[in-house]
C-alpha positions in Angstrom: 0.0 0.0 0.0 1.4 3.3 -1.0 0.7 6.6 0.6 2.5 9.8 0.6 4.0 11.1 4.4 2.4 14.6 4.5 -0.6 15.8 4.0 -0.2 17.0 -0.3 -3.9 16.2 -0.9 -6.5 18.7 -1.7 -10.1 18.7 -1.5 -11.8 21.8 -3.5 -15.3 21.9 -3.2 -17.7 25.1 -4.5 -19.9 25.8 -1.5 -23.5 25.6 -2.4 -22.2 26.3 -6.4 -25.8 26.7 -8.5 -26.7 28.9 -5.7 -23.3 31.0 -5.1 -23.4 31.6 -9.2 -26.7 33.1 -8.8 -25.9 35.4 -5.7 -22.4 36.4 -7.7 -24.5 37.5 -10.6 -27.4 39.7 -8.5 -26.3 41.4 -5.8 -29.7 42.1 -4.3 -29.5 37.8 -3.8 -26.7 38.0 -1.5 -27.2 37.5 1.9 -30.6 36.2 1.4 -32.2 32.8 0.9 -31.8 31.7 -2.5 -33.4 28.2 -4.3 -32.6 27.3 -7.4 -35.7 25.1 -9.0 -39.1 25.8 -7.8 -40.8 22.1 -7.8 -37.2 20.4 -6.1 -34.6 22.8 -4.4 -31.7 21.7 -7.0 -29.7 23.9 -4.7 -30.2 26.4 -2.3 -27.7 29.1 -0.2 -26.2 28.6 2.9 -28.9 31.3 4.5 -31.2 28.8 3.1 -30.1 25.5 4.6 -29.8 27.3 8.1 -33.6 27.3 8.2 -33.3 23.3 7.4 -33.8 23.4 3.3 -31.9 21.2 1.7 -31.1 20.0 -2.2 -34.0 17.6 -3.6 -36.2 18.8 -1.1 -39.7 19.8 -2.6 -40.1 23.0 -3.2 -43.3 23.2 -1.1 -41.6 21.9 2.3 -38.7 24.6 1.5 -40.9 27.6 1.4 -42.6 26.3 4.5 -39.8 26.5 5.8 -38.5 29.2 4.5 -40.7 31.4 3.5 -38.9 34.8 2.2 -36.4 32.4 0.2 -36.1 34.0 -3.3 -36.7 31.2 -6.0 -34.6 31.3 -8.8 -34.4 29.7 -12.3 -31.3 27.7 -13.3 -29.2 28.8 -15.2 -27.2 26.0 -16.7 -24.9 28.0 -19.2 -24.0 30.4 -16.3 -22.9 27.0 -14.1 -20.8 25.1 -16.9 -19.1 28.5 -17.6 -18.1 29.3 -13.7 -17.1 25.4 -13.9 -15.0 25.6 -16.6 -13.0 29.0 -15.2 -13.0 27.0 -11.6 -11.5 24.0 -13.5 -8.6 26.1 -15.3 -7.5 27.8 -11.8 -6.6 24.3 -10.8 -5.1 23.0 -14.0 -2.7 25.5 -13.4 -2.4 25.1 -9.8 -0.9 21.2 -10.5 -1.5 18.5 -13.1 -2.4 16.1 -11.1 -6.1 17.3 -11.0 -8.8 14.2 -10.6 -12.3 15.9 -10.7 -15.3 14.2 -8.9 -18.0 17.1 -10.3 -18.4 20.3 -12.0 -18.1 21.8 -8.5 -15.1 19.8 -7.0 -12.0 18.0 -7.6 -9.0 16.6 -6.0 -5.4 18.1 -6.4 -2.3 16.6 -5.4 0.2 19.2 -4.6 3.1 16.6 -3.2 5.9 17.4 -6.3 4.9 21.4 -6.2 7.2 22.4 -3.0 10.4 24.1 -4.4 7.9 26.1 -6.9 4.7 26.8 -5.4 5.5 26.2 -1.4 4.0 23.9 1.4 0.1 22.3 0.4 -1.2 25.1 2.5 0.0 27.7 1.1 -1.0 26.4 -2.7 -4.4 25.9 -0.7 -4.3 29.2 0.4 -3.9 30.5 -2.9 -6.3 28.7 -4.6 -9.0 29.8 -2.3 -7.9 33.4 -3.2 -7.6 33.0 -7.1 -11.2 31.7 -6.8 -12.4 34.3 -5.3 -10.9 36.8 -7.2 -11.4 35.4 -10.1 -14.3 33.8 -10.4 -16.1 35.2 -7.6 -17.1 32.4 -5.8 -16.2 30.7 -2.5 -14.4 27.8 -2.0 -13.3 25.2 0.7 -10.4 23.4 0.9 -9.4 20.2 2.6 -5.6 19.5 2.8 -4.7 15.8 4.1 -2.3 12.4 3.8 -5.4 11.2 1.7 -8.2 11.2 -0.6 -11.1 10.4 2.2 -9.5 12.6 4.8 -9.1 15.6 2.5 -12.6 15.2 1.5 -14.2 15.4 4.9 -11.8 18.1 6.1 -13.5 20.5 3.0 -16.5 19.2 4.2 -15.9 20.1 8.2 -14.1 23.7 6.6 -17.2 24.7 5.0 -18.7 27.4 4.1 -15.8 29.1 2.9 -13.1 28.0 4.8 -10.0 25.7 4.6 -9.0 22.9 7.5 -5.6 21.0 7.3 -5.6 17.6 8.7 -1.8 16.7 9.9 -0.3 13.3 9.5 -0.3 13.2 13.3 -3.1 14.4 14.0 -5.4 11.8 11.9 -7.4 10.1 13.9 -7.7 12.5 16.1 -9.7 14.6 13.6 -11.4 11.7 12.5 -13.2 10.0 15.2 -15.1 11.8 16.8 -17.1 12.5 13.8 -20.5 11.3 13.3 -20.8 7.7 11.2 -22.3 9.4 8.2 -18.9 11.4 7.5 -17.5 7.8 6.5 -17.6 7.3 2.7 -20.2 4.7 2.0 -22.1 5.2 5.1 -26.1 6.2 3.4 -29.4 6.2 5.6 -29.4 2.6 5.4 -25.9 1.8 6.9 -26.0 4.9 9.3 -29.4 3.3 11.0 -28.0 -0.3 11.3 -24.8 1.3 13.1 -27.3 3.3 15.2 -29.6 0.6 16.2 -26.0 -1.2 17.5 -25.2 1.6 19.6 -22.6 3.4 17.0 -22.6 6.7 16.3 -18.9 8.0 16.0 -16.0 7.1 13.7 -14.4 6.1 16.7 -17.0 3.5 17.7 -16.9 2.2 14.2 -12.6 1.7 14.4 -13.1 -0.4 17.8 -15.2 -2.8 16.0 -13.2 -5.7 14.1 -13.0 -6.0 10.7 -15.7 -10.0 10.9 -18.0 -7.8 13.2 -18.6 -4.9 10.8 -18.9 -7.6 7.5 -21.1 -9.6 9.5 -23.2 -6.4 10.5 -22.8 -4.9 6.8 -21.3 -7.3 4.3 -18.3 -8.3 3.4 -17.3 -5.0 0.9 -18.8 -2.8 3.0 -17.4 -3.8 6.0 -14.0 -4.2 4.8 -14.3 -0.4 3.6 -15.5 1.4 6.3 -12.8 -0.6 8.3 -10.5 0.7 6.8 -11.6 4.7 6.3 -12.1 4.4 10.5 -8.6 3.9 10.8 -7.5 6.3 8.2 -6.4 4.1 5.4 -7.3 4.9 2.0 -4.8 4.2 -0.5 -6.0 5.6 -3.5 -4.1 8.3 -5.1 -5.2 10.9 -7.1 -6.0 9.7 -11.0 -5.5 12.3 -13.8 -7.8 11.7 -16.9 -9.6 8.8 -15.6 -13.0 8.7 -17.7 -16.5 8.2 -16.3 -17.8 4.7 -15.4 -21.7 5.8 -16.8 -23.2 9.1 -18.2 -26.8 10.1 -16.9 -29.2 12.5 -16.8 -32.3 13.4 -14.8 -35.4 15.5 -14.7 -36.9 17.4 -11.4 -40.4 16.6 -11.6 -41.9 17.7 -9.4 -45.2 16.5 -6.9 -48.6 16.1 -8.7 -50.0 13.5 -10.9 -48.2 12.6 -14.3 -49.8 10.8 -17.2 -48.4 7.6 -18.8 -47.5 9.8 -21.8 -45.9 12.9 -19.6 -43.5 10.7 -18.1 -42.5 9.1 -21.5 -41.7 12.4 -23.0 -39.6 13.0 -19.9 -37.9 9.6 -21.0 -37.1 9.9 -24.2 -35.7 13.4 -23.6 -33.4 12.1 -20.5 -32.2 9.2 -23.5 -31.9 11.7 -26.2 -29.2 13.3 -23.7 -27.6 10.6 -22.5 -27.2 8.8 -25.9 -25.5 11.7 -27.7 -23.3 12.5 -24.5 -22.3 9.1 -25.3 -21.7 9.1 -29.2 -19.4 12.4 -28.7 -17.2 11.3 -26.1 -16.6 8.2 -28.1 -18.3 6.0 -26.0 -20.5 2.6 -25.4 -22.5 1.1 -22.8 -23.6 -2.4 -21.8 -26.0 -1.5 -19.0 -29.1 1.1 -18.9 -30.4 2.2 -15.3 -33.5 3.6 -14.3 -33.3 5.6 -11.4 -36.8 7.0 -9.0 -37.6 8.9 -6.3 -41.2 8.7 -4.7 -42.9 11.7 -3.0 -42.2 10.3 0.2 -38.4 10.9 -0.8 -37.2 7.2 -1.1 -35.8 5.8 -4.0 -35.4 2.8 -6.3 -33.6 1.9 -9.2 -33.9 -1.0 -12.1 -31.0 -1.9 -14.7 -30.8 -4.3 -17.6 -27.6 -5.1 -19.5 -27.3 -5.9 -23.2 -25.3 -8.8 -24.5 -23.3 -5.9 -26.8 -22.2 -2.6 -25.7 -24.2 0.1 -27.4 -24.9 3.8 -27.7 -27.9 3.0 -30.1 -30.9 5.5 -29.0 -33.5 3.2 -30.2 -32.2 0.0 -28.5 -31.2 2.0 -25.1 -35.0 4.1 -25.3 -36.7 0.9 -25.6 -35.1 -1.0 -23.0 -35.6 2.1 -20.1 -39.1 2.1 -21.2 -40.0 -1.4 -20.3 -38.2 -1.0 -16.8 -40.2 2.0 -16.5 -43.3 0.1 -17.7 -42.4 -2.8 -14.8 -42.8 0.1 -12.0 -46.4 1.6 -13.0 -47.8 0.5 -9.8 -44.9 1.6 -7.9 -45.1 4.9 -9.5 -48.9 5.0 -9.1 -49.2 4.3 -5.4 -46.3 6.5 -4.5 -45.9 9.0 -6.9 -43.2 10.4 -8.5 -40.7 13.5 -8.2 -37.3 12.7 -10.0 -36.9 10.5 -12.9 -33.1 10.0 -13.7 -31.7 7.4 -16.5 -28.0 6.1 -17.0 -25.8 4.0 -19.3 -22.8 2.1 -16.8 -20.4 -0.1 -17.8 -18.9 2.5 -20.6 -15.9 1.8 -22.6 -14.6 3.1 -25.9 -16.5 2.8 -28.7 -13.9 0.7 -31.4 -14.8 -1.6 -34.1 -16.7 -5.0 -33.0 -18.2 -8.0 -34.3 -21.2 -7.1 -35.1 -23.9 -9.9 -34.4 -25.7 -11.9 -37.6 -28.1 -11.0 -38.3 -27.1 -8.0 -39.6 -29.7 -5.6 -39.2 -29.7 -2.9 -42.1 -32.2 -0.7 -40.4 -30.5 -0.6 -36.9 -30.5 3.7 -36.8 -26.9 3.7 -36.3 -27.4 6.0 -39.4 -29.9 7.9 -38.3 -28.0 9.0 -35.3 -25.3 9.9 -36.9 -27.3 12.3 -39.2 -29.5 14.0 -36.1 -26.3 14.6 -33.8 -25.0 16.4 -37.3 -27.8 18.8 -37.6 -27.7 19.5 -33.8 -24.3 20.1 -33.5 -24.4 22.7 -36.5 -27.1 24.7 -35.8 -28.1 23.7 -32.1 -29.5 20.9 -29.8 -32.9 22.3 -30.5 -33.2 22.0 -34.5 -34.3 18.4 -33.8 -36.9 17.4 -31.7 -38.9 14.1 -31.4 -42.5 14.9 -32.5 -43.3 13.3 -28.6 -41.6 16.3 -26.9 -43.3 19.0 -29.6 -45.3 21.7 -27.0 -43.4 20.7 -23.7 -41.6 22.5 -21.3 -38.9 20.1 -21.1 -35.7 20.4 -18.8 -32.6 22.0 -20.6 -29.6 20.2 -20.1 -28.1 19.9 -16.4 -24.4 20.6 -16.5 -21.7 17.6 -16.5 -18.3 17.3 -15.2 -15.7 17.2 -18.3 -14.6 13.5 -19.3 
């Protein structure tokens, strides 16, 4: 296992970004609640989530809540732009940049110390050039590793910057609340709490068989080791996605049959020509839900052949979303989210007999052409013709 000696790992994470963007671009916005999305808080400000808002909450429960919060309309071309300026301040802070979102990344700053100085003065630095620059706050986690940077920009926030010393480790660490541990959901964080754990700490006293046995044997082996510090991972420049999604807000209130399939085919119409520009193919299509009452579920089905194919992928996301009607019926519906996992390049393969003549592979081709030249709005499916559907949500570069 190799890990560096000193803490040369950053954390950067854009507090409360969607939200900041919107308060850097009207002044009368700053200091005052802000939502982004009216039916689901996509994101809200930090005045917000002191009255208890939070992101995917419905929009109703967050006015209740807060009721002087100032709703906002995204702004997605105003997000990827701040992302992109964000993401060329840290190109040029180190090359060794891994980002996790358009609003964070990792950094490791270990080779930089003759040039730039110690981690937290690059830290330092960063914060300011972020600030200055793009007119946003940042915070900063500096740490041994990965995991531990991450929660120190996470204990730092809003707008602040906490290093975590070699030596001083676990003391950091463990007497923070389960949930800080990567991994550790709603569902893992209430089976720790009916066994009496609540603290990092309580978690690293328990042996590696008692936490498998209480969570499984990957589980357990992982959060045995982020309890004691240990994450070996280091920091992995150009390492491409794993899947490509995309998902629509709904919303509360009753959706037709045909509503929610024009939501579909737009979500696949995304995620497919994401897919054919990076170069890419999938074997695996998920469909992701959440209910009103805020719990989720998800349904997948892999193909024998990776594929990019709108057609094949549309087809098979409508027959998971056909298998959870009654689901959707009885608990309704607020967030409808697709995905294609499994990705690798797209090079030449065996292509299976028969051969199928009229597969669309053709047809693709020829509708991501007109869209690219004259705009992601020049075609349209005659399904989506009259509806207010979601523009595109912002994606971290791959």
């Amino acid at each position: 296992m190799f890990v560096t000696g000193r803490a040369s790992i950053l954390h950067a994470d854009l507090d409360a970004f969607y939200a900041s963007v919107e308060q850097r671009d009207d002044p009368a916005l700053r200091g005052r609640p802000v939502l982004v999305g009216g039916g689901v808080v996509l994101a809200c400000s930090y005045e917000a989530k002191a009255l208890g808002v939070r992101s995917a909450m419905g929009g109703r429960t967050a006015r209740r809540l807060c009721p002087d919060a100032v709703v906002v309309t995204p702004r997605w071309e105003a997000y990827t732009e701040a992302s992109r300026a964000v993401f060329a301040i840290f190109d040029d802070t180190t090359p060794v940049v891994e980002g996790l979102s358009i609003d964070e990344a990792f950094l490791d700053v270990g080779g930089l110390g003759r040039v730039s100085g110690t981690p937290e003065v690059i830290a330092t630095r960063l914060r300011a050039r972020v600030a200055d620059e793009v007119g946003l706050p940042i915070s900063v986690g500096v740490a041994r590793t990965k995991f531990l940077a991450k929660v120190a920009s996470g204990v730092a926030k809003p707008d602040g910057m906490l290093v975590v010393p070699p030596d001083g480790e676990l003391a950091f660490l463990h007497p923070l609340p389960v949930e800080r541990l990567w991994g550790v959901g709603p569902k893992t964080a209430a089976r720790l709490h009916d066994r009496g754990i609540s603290t990092v700490a309580e978690v690293a006293a328990l042996g590696e068989g008692v936490l498998t046995a209480l969570l499984g044997r990957a589980a357990g082996h992982h959060l045995h080791a982020l309890a004691r510090g240990r994450d070996p991972r280091p920091v992995e420049v150009g390492r491409r996605r794993r899947s490509v999604g995309s998902q629509s807000a709904l919303g509360r209130g009753p959706r037709t049959a045909a509503d929610l399939d024009a939501v579909l085919v737009s979500l696949v119409d995304r995620v497919t020509r994401r897919l054919r520009k990076g170069h890419r193919v999938g074997r695996t299509v998920v469909l992701r839900l959440r209910f009103d009452d805020y719990t989720r579920a998800t349904r997948s089905r892999t193909f024998p052949q990776s594929t990019a194919h709108t057609p094949t992928i549309l087809a098979a996301l409508r027959d998971l979303l056909d298998g959870v009607r009654p689901l959707v019926e009885e608990r309704g519906l607020t967030l409808l989210g697709v995905a294609v996992a499994g990705l690798a390049d797209d090079r030449p393969v065996q292509l299976p007999l028969p051969f199928d003549v009229q597969s669309g592979d053709a047809l693709d081709a020829a509708v991501d052409g007109v869209r690219d030249r004259f705009g992601g709005k020049a075609v349209t499916r005659t399904v989506l013709l009259g509806r207010d559907v979601e523009p595109t949500i912002p994606l971290l570069r791959d």
